[in-house]
Backbone as CSV, one residue per row, in Angstrom:
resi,resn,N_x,N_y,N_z,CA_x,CA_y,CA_z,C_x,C_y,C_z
1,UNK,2.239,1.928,16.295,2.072,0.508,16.021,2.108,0.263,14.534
2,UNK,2.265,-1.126,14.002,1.925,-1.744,12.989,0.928,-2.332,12.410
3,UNK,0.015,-1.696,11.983,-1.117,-2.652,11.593,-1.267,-2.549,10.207
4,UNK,-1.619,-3.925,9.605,-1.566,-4.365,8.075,-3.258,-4.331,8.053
5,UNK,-3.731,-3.918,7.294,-5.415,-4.044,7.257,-5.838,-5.042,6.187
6,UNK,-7.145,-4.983,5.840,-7.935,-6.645,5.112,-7.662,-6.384,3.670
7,UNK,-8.471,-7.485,2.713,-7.666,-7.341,1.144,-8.581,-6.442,0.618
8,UNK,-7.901,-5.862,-0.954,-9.029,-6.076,-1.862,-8.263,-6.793,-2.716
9,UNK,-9.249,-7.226,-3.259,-8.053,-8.488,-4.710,-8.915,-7.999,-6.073
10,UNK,-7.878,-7.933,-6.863,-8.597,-8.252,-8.386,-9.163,-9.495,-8.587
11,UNK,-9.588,-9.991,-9.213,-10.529,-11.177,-9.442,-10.216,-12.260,-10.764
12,UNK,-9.421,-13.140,-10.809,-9.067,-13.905,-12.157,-10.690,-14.480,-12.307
13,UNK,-10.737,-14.379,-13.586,-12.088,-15.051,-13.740,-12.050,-15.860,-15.470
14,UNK,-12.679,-16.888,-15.752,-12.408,-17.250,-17.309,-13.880,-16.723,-18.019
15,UNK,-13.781,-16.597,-19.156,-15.283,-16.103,-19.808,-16.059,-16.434,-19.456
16,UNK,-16.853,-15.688,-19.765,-18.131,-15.657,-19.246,-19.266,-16.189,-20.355
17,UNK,-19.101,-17.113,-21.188,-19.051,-17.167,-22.289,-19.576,-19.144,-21.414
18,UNK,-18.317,-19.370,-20.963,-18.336,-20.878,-20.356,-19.473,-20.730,-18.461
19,UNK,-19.413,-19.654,-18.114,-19.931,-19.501,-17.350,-19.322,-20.157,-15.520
20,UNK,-18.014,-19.860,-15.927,-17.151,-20.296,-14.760,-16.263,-19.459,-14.340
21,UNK,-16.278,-19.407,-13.502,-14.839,-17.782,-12.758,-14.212,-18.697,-11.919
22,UNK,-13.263,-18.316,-11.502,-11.909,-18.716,-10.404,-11.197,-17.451,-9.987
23,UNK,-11.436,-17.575,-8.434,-11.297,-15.893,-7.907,-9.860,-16.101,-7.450
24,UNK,-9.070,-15.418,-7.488,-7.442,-15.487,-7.461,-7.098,-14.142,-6.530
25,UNK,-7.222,-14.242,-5.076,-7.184,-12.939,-4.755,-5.407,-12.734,-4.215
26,UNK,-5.494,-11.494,-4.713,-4.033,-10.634,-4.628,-3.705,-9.704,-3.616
27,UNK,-2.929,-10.362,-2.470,-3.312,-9.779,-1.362,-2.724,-8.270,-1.565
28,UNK,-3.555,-7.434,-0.778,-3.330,-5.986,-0.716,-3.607,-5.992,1.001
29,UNK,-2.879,-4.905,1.062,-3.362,-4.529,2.243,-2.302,-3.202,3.165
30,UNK,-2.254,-2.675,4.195,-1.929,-1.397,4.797,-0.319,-1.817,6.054
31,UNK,0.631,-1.160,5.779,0.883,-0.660,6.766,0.719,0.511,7.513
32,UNK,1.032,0.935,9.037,1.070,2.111,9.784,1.871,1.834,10.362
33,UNK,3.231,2.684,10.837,3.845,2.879,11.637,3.645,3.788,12.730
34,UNK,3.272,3.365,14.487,2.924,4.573,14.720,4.089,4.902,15.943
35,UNK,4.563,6.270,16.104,5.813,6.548,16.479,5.377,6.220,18.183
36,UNK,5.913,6.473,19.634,6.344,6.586,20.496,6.732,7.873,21.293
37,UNK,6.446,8.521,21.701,7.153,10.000,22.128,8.450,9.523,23.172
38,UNK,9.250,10.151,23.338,10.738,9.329,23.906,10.138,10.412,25.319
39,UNK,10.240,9.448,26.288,10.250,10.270,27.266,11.821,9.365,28.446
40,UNK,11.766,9.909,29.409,12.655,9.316,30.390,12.335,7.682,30.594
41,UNK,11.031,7.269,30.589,10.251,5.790,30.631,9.876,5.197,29.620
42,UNK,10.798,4.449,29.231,10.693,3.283,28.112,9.016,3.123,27.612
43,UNK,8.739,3.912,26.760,7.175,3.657,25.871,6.801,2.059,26.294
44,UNK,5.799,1.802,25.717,5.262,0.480,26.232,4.886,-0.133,24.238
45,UNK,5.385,-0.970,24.412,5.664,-1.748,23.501,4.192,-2.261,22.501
46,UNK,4.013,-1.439,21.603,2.595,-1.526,20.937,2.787,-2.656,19.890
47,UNK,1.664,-3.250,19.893,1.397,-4.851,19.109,1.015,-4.481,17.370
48,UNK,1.429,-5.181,16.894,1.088,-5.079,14.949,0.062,-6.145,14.694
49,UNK,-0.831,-5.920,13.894,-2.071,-7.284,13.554,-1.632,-6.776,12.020
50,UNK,-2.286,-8.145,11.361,-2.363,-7.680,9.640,-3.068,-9.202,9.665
51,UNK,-4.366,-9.004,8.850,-4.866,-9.893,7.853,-4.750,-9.895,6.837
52,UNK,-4.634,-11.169,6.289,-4.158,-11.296,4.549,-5.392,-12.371,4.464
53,UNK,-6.019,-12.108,3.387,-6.847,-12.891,2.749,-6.591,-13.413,1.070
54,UNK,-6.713,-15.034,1.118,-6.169,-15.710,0.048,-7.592,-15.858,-1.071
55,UNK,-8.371,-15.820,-0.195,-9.515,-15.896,-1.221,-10.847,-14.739,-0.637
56,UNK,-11.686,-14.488,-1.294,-12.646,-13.180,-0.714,-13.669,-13.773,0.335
57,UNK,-13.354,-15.040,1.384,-13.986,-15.202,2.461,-12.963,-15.762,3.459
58,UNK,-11.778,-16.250,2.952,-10.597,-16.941,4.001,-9.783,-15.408,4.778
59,UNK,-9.590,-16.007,5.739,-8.631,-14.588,6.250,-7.942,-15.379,7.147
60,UNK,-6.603,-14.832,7.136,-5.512,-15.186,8.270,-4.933,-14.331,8.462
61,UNK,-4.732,-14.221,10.307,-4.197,-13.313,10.780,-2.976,-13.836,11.774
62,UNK,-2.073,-12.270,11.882,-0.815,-12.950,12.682,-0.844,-11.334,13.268
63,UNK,0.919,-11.894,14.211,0.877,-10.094,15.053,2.740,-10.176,15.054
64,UNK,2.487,-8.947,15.016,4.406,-8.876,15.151,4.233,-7.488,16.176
65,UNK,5.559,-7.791,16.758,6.017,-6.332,18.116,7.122,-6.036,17.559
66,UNK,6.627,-4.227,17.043,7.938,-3.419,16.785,8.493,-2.914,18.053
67,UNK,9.375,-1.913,18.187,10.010,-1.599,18.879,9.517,0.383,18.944
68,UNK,9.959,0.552,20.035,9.430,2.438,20.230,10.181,3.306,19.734
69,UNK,9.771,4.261,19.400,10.154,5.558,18.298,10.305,6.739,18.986
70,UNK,10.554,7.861,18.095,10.398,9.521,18.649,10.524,10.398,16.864
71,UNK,9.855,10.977,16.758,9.624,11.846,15.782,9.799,13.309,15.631
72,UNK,10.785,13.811,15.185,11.068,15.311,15.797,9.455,16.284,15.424
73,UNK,9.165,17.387,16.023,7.783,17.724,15.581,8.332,19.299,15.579
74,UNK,7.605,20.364,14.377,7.716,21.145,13.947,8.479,21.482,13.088
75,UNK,8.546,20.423,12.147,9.816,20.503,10.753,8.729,20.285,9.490
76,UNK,8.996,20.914,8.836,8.603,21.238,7.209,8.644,19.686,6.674
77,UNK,7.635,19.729,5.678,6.946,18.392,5.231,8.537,18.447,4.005
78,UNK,8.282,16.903,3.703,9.188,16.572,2.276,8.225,16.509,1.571
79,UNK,8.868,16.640,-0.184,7.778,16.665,-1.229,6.995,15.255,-1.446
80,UNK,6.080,15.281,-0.580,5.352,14.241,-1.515,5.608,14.057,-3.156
81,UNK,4.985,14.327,-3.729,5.729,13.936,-5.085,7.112,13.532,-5.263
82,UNK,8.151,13.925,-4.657,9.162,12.874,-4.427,9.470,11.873,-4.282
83,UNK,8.281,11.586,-2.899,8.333,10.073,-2.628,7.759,9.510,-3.513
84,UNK,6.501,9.628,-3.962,5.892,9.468,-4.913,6.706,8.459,-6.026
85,UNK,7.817,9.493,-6.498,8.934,8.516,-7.211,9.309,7.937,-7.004
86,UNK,9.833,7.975,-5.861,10.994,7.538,-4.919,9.992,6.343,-5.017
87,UNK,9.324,5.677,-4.581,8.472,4.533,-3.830,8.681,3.731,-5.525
88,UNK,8.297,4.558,-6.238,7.935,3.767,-7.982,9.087,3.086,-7.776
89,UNK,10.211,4.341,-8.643,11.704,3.686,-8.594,12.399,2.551,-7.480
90,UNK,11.783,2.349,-6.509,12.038,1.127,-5.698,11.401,0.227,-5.668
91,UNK,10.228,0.114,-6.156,9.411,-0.904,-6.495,9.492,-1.493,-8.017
92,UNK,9.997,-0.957,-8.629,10.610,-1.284,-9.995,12.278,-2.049,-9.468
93,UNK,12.953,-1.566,-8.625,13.925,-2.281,-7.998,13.843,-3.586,-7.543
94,UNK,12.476,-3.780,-7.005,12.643,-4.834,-5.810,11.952,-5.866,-7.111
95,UNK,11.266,-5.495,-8.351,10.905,-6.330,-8.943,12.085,-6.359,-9.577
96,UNK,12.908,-6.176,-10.352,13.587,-6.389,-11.128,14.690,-7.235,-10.433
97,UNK,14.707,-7.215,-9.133,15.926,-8.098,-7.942,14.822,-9.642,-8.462
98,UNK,13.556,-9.433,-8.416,12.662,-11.065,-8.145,12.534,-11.707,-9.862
99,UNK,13.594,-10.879,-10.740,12.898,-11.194,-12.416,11.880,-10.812,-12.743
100,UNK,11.109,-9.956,-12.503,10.223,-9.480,-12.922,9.772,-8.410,-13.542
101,UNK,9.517,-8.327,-14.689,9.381,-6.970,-15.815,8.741,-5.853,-14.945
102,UNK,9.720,-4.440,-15.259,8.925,-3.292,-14.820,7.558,-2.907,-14.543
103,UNK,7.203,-1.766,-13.743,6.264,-1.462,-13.970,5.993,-0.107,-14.929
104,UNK,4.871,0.079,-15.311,4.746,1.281,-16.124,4.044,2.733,-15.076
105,UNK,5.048,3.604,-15.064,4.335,5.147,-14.184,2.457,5.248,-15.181
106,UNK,1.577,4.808,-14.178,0.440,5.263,-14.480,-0.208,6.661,-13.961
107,UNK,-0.668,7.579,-14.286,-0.656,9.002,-13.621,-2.390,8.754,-13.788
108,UNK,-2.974,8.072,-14.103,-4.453,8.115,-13.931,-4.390,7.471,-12.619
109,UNK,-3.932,6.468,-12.338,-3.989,5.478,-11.402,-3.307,6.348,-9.991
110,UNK,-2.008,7.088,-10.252,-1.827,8.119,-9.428,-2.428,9.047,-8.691
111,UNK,-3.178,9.664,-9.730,-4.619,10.306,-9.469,-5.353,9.811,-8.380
112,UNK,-5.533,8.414,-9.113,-6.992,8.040,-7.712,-5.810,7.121,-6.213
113,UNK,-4.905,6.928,-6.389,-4.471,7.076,-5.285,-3.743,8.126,-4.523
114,UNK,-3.441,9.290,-4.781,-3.415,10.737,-4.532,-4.325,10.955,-3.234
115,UNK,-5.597,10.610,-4.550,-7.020,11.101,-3.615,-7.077,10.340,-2.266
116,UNK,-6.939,9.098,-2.443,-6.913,8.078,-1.293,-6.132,8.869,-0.455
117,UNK,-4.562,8.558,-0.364,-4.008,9.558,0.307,-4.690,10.737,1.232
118,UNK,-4.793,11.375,0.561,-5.178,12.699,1.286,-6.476,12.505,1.652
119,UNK,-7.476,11.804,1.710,-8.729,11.385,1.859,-8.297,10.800,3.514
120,UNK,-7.516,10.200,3.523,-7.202,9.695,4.884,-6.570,10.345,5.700
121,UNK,-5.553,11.213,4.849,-4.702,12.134,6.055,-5.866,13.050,6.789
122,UNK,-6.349,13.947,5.715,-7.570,14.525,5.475,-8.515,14.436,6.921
123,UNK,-9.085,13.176,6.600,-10.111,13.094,7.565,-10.090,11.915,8.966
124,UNK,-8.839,11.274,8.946,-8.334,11.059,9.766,-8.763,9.452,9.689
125,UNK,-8.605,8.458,8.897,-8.867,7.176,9.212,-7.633,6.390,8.131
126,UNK,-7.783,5.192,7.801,-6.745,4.454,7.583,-7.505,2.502,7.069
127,UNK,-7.539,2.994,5.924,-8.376,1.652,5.005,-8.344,1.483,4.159
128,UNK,-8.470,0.445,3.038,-8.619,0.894,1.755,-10.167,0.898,1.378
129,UNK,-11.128,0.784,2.322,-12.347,1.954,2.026,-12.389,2.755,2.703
130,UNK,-12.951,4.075,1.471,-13.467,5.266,2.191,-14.432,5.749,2.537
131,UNK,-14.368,6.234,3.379,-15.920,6.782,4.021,-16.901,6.655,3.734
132,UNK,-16.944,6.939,2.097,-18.182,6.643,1.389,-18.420,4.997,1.044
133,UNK,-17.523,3.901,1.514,-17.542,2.700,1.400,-16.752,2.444,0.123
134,UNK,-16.268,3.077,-0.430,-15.743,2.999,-1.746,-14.178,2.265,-2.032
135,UNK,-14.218,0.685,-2.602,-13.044,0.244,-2.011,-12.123,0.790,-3.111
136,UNK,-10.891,-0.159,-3.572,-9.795,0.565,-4.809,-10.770,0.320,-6.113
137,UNK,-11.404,-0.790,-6.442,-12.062,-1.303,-7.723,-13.093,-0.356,-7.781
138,UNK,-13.922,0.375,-6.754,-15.167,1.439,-7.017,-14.290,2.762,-7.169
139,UNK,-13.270,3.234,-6.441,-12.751,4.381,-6.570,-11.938,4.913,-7.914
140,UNK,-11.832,3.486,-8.613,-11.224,3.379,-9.528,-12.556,3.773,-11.112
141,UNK,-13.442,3.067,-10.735,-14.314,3.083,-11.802,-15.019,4.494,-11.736
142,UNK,-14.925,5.029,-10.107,-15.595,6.300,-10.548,-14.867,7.307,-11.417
143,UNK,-13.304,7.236,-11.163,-12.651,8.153,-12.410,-12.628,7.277,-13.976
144,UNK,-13.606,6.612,-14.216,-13.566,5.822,-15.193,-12.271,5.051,-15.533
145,UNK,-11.315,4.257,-14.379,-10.507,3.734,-14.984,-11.069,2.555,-15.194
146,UNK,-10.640,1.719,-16.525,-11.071,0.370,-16.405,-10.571,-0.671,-15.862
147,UNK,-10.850,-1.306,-15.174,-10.441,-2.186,-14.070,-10.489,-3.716,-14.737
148,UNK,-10.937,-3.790,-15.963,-10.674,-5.303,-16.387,-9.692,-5.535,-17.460
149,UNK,-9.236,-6.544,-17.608,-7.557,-6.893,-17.836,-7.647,-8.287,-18.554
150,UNK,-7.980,-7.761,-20.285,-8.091,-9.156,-20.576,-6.750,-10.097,-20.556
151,UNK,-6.292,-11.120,-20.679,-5.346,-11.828,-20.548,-4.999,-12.416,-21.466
152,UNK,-5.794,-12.929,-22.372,-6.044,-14.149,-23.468,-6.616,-15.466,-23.147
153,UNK,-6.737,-16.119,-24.115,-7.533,-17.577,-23.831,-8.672,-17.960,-22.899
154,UNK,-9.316,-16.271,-23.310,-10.605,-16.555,-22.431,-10.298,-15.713,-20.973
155,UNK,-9.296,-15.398,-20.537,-9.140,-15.504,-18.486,-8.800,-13.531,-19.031
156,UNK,-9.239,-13.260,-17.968,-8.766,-11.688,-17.535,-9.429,-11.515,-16.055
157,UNK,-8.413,-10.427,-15.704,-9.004,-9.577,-14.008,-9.707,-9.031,-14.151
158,UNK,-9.953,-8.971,-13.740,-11.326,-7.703,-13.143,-10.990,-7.104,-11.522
159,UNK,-10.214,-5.713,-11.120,-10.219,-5.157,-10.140,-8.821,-4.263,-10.257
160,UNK,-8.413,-3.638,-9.087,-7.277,-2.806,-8.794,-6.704,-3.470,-7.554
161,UNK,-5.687,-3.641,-7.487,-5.004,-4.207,-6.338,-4.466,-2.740,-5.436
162,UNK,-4.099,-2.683,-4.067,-3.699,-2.050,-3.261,-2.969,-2.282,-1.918
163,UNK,-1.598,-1.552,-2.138,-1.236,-1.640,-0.928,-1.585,-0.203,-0.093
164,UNK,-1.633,0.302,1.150,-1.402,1.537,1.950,-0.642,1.647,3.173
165,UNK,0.070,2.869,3.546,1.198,2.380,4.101,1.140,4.082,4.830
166,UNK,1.338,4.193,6.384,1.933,5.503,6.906,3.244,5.324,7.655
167,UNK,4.118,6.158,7.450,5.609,6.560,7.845,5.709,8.149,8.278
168,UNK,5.967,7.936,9.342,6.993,9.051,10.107,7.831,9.063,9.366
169,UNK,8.801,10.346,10.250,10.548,9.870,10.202,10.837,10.301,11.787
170,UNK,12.465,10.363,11.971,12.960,10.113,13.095,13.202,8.072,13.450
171,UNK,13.206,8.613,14.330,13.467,6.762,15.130,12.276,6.430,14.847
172,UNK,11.781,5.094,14.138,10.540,4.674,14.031,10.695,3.287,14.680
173,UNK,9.750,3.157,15.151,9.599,1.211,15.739,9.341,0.740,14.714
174,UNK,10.230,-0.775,14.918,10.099,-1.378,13.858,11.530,-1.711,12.404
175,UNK,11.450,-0.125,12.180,12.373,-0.027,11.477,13.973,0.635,11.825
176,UNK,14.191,1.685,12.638,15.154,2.606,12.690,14.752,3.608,12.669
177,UNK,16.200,4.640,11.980,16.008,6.092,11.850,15.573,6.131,10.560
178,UNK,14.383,6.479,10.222,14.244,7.126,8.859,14.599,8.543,8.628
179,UNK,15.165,8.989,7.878,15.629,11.021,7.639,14.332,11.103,6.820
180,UNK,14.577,12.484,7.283,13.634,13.702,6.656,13.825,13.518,5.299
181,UNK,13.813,13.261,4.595,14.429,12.580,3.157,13.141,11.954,1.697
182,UNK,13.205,12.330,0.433,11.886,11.396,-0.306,12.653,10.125,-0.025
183,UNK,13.832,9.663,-0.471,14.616,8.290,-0.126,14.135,7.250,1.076
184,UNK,14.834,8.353,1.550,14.214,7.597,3.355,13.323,7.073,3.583
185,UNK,12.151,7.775,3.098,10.479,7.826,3.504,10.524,6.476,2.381
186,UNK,10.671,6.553,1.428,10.129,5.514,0.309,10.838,4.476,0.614
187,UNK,12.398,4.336,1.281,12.760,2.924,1.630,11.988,2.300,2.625
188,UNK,11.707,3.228,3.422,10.928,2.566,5.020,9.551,1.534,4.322
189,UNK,9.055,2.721,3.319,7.711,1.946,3.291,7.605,1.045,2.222
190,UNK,8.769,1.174,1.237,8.587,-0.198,-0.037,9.874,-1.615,1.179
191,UNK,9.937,-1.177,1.672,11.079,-1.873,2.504,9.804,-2.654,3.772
192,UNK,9.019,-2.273,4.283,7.931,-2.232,4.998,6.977,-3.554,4.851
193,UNK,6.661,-2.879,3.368,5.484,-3.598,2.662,6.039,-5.524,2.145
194,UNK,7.189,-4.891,1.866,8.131,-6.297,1.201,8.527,-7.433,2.462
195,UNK,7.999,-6.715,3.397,8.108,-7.779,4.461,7.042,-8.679,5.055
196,UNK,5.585,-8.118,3.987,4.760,-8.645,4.794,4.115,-9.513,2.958
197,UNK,3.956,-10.655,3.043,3.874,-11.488,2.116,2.937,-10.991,0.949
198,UNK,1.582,-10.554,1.906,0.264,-9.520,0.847,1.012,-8.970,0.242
199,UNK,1.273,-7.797,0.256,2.173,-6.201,0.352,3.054,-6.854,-1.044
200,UNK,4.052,-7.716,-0.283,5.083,-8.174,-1.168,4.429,-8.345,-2.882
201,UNK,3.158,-9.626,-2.391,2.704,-10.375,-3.732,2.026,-9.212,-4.462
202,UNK,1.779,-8.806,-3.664,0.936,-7.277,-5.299,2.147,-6.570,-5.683
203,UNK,3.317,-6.189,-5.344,4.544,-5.672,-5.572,5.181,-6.265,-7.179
204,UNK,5.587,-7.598,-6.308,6.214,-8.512,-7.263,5.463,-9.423,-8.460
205,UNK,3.856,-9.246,-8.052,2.808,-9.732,-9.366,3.468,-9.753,-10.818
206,UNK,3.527,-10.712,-11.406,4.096,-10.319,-12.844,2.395,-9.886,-13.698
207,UNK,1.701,-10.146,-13.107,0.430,-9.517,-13.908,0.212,-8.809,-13.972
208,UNK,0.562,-7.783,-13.115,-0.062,-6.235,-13.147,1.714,-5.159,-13.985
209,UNK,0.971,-4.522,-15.123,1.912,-4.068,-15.886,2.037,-2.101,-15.279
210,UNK,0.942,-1.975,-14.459,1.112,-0.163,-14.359,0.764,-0.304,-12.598
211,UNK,1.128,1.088,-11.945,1.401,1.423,-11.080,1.175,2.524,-11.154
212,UNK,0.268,3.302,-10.075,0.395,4.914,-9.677,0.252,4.801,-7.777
213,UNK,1.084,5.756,-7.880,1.509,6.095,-6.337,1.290,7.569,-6.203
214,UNK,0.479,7.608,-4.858,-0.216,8.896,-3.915,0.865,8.898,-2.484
215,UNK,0.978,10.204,-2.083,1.408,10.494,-1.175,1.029,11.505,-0.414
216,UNK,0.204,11.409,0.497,-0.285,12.788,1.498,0.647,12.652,2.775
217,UNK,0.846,14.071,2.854,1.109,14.470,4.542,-0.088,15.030,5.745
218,UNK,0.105,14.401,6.728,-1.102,14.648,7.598,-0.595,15.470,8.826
219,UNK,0.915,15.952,8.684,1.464,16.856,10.010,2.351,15.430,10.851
220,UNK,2.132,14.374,10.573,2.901,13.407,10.981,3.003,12.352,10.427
221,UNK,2.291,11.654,9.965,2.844,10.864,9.116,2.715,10.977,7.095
222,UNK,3.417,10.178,6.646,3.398,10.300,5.483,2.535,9.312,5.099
223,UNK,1.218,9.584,4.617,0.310,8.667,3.814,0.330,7.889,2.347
224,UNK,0.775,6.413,2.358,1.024,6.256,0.944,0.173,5.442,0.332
225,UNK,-0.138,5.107,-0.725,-1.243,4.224,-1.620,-0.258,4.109,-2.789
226,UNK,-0.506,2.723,-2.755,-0.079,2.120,-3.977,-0.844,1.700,-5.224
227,UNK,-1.618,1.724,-6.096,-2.478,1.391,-6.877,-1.864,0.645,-8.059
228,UNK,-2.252,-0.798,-8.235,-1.733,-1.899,-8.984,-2.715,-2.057,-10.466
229,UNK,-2.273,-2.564,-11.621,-3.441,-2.570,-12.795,-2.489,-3.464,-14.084
């Protein structure tokens, strides 16, 4: 199936100085693709949910129906770190198609979505909190990144934006054949994300200037995190 999960947003806020904030949330949020085993009887047609939240108490939700898959099983992982690129270099694509200035390869920010990654393949769940409750803006501050973003004229963010995203390959619902491939894997899921408006708007943000991307393998799917700043 497809499921898009809830936000975290960075936070526009004006000084603190005037004593007024304005919360500007940036939707983040998850895909999963989950495969189908092909048997003689047409799989049964699994439902997609995704909430997007516009502000940190509004939420709207919708549902989309992919289509059924098959995943070959007992084949050697692709390099994560490939995709890794692979996902950057297409997300630097899809902004530069919308006018929008690059992003910069952040490898701190990589780091803590790495961890995410494999934190989920790992132990088997799918959020952008972890276990320990820890969303992108806490996971972020525990490797001391700084998460606030002055702007000028008073206004800066405060947070880390996130998308997360799992891909097979083989026939996937939803999308097609993805190959065994870093290409493949990184079109499915920057191709994925760009379809779902959240996903898209933290992509194409002209505010956020850096980017690090994690990629774990879990024996079936490919685990990805996007980390925005």
């Amino acid at each position: 199936m497809m499921a898009m999960g809830r936000i975290t947003s960075p936070i526009l806020k004006l000084s603190a100085i005037l004593l007024i904030s304005l919360a500007i949330c940036c939707s983040a949020g998850c895909v999963a693709f989950e495969e189908a085993t092909s048997t003689a009887t047409p799989a049964s047609t699994p439902t997609a949910m995704h909430t997007i939240a516009s502000t940190p108490t509004q939420k709207v939700a919708a549902t989309k129906t992919p289509a059924p898959a098959s995943t070959p099983s007992g084949i050697n992982s692709v390099s994560t770190a490939a995709i890794e690129q692979a996902v950057f270099a297409l997300t630097n694509e899809e902004r530069a198609d919308a006018g929008t200035p690059a992003l910069l390869w952040d490898e701190r920010l990589a780091a803590i979505a790495r961890e995410h990654s494999r934190d989920m393949a790992e132990n088997d769940f799918f959020s952008h909190d972890n276990l320990r409750g820890e969303d992108p803006t806490a996971r972020a501050e525990r490797h001391g990144y700084p998460t606030r973003k002055d702007l000028g004229g008073g206004w800066y963010t405060d947070g880390i934006a996130e998308n997360i995203g799992k891909m097979p390959t083989g026939n996937v619902i939803g999308i097609g054949h993805v190959a065994r491939d870093a290409d493949a894997i990184a079109r499915a899921l920057v191709d994925s994300w760009m379809e779902s408006p959240g996903h898209r708007g933290n992509m194409l943000e002209a505010g956020y200037d850096r980017l690090g991307v994690g990629v774990a393998y879990d024996g079936k799917y490919y685990v990805a995190t996007q980390n925005f700043w």
